[in-house]
Each structure stands twice: as C-alpha cells, then as structure tokens.
N, C-alpha and C positions, 0 to 999 in steps of 0.2 A: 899143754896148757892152752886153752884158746886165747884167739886174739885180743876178745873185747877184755879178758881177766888180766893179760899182757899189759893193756894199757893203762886199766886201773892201777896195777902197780907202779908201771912206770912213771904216770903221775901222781901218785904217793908219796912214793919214791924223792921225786924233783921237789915237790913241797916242803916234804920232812926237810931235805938239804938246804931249804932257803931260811927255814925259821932256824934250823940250826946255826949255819951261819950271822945271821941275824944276833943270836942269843949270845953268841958264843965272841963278833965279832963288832961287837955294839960299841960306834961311837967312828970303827976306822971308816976309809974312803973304798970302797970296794965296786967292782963293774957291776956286780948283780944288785947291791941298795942303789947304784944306778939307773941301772933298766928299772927295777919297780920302785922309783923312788914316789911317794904319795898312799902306796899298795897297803891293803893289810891282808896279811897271811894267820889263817888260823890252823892250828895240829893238837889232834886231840883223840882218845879213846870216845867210843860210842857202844851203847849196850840197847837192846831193844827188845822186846817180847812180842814175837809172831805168831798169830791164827791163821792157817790155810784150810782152807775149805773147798772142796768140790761140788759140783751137780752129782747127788746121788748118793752125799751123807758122808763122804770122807774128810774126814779133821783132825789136825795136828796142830801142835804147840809147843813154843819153847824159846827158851831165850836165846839170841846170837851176839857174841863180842867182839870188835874190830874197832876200826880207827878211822879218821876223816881228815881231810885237810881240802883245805878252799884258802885261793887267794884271789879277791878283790879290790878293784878301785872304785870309790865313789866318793865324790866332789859333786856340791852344788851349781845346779846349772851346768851341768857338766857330762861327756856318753861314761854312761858305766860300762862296765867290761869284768866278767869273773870265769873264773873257772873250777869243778870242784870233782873231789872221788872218797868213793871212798871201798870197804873190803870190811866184810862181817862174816865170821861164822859159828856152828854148833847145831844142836842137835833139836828135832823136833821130833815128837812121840804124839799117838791119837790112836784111831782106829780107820779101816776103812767101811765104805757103805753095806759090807757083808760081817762089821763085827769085828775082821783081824784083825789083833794088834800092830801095830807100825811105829817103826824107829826108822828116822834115816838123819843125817847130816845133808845142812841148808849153806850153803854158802852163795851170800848178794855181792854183787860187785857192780860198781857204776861210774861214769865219769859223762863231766856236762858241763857244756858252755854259755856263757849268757851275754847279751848284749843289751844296753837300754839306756834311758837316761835319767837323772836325777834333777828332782824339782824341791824348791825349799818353799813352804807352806807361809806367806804372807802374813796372815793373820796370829799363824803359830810357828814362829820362827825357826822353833824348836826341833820342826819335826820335817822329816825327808824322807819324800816318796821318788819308788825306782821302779815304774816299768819296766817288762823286758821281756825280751824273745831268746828262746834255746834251742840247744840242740842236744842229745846225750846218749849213749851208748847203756844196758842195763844187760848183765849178764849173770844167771844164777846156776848155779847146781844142787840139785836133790837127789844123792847118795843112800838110799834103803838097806838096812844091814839086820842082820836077826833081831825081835823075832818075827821080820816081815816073811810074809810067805813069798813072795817074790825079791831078791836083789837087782831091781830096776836102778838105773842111773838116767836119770833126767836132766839134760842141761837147756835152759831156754834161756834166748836172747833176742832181744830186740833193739831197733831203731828209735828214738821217739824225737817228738820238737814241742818243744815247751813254752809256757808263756805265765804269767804271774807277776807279783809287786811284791817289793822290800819297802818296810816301813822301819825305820827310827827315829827314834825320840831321846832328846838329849836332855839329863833330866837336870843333871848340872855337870862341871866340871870331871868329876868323878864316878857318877852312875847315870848309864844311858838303858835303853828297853829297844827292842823292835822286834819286826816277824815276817815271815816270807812266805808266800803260798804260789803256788804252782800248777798249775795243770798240763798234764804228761798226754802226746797221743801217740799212740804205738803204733810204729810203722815196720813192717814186712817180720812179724814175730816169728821166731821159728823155734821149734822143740824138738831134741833129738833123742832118742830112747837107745840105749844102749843093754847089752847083760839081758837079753828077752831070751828063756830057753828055746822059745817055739820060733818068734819070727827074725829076723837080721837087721841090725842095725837100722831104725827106722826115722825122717826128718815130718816131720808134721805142721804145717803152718797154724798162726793163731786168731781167732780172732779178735780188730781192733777196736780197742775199747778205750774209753778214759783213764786216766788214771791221776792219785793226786796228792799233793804235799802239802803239813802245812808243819812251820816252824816259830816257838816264841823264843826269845834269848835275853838276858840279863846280864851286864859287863861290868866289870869293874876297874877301872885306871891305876893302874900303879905304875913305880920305876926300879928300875935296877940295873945299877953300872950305868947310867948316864941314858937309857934306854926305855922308852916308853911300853907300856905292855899294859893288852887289858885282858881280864881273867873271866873265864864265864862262863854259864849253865845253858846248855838250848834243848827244851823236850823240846819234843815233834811227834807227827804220829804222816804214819805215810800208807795209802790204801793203794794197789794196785789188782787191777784186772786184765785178766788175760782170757779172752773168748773164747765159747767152744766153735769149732770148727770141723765140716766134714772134711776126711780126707783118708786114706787108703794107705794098709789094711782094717786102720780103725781112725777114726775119730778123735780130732782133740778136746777134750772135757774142761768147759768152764771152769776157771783157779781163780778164787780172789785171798787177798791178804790182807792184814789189816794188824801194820805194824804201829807199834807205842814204846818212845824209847827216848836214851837222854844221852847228850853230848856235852862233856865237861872238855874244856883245854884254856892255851892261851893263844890269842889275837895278838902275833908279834905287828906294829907300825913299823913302815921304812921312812 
C-alpha cells in the first residue's frame, strides 16, 4: 500500500474515532473534547461521478463511493486551522482513442491541511469569511481489468499547496449555508505504470497544472443526549489536471477529470 494511501487512512481513521467518541461520549470530561475543545469534526459517506479524458479521445466514467471526514476550528477574529481526507472507490468504463473498450477500477485518496483566518462581516453580521493557505497529499490508482486490451495499473501522486476561502452564513439559530473553493497546484507529480507486457516497471513525471475545488453545504442544528450536532448535505464538483509531459520510454498524456458528487453526514461540536 503506498505511503500517501497510508496516510489517508490513518487520518480517517483518527477522525472517525473522535466523532465516535464524541457521539458515543457526549456530555463526560474526556482529554481529546479537551484538546479540540471549540472543533467541529465532520464523518460522513460521499458519492461522486467522474469523466476522465485524455489527449487523443480516451474517456471513461463512473461513479465512485467512500467517505470523508474534516475536522475544523473556526472562531471569529480568530487563526483558523483544519484538516481533511478522505478515500473513494469503483469502477469507471469508456473507450480509448482507438475505439477499445475500457473497464478499470479508480481509487482517489487525499489528505490536506489548511491554515487561515476568520473575519466577521460588519455590515452582515451573519456571515464569515476564512482565507487560507494548504498543503495536501493526493493519491489515486487506475486498475484496468477485461475487456481492456491491456491490464495496465496506473498509480499517480502528487504534492500540491492550496489556497481558497470558506464562506458561512448563519441564517438563524438552526440553519446555516456556506461554501469553499480552493485552488490546488501540483507539485513534483509522478505516475507509475506497472503490469506493461513489453516494457518494466516504469515512473513518469507530470506536468504542473492547476487544479480546483469548489463546495456548497446546508446544516441543520439539532441535539441528542445533551450533545449538539449539525446534520448536512455538501455537493461539490472538483476538476483536476494532470499535464502531459515528455519523458522516456514514452510520454505522459494529458488526464483531466471532472468530478460532481455529494457528501451527506454529521458535524459532531466539541
């Protein structure tokens, strides 16, 4: 299992266990409602429907299923600080630029840090804006399996540093709105090609492109067991680009995606 897919889980992982605890231990005195005492932690399934396309007519599509979890502080006039990952998979079908038909299995995985800070809108009390700067890790696998004419295994991974604003609006007591946008640059991409009859194991760099996020969310306040929780829907749709690039024995081939998909869970409060 590679590193970057390691870490997604592992911070999965740590989040699932905070909101569980959270859920589970709503009300006692515990060291971790400590440490993130202010935080809000969110866990939840995510579903999305990917287009991949290449230079030279190759296209595939398909929905992939996994889960997300982010946990967040943000306080007015205040540094925000978050961190998020998350793990998708399934299968995507198309054709390539010569016609075959193509099935492989897609698996995304990601993990990203964000620093910034939060401003409370004068005129609109209501509403909080959060600059901010990242950094994040972005690891995928593409798995080809009959009736491709080749079973190629693809894994690329890159570096990237990010930058964007969170915006929410409080709309009363009980339902709030916001949204997040981001823009990704990819730094030191690399693509590994494995399962090639002809040539051996082969790493290929990418070229750095932009890439970018944007998210809208809807929440709803509720409690249970003396515990505050908000409940909520976030489409999103996330474009990435990965450059073509010269490099030996062949060439990496311009890949863009252009993900649209929806995240239901709950926003446990500490």
């Amino acid at each position: 299992m590679n590193y970057a897919m390691k870490k997604s889980i592992t911070i999965l992982l740590f989040l699932a266990a905070v909101c569980m605890e959270t859920t589970i231990f709503a009300g006692e005195d515990f060291t971790v409602r400590k440490l993130f005492k202010g935080c809000q932690v969110f866990l939840g399934p995510q579903a999305y429907h990917s287009y991949r396309t290449r230079t030279g007519g190759t296209f595939q599509e398909g929905w992939l299923y996994g889960a997300e979890a982010e946990i967040q502080k943000v306080r007015r006039y205040k540094l925000y600080w978050g961190a998020k990952g998350f793990i998708s998979t399934g299968d995507i079908r198309g054709h390539s630029g010569t016609g075959n038909h193509l099935i492989s299995t897609l698996t995304d995985s990601e993990v990203e840090g964000r620093i910034g800070y939060t401003w409370q809108c004068r005129r609109c009390p209501k509403v909080l804006l959060t600059p901010f700067f990242g950094y994040g890790i972005f690891h995928q696998k593409n798995i080809y399996k009959s009736p491709s004419p080749l079973k190629l295994h693809f894994t690329t991974s890159c570096r990237y540093a990010s930058f964007g604003f969170r915006v929410a609006m409080l709309l009363n007591d009980i339902w709030n709105l916001g949204g997040d946008f981001s823009a990704q640059y990819v730094i030191e991409g690399k693509n590994r090609i494995a399962k090639d009859p002809v040539y051996d194991n082969t790493t290929q760099s990418i070229g750095e492109e932009m890439q970018y996020a944007l998210e809208a969310y809807i929440k709803y306040k509720t409690c249970l067991c003396g515990q505050l929780f908000d409940i909520g829907a976030v489409p999103f749709f996330h474009y990435r680009h990965f450059g073509g690039r010269e490099n030996f024995p062949f060439d990496f081939i311009a890949t863009k995606y252009y993900n649209f998909g929806l995240r239901l869970g709950i926003f446990a409060n500490f």
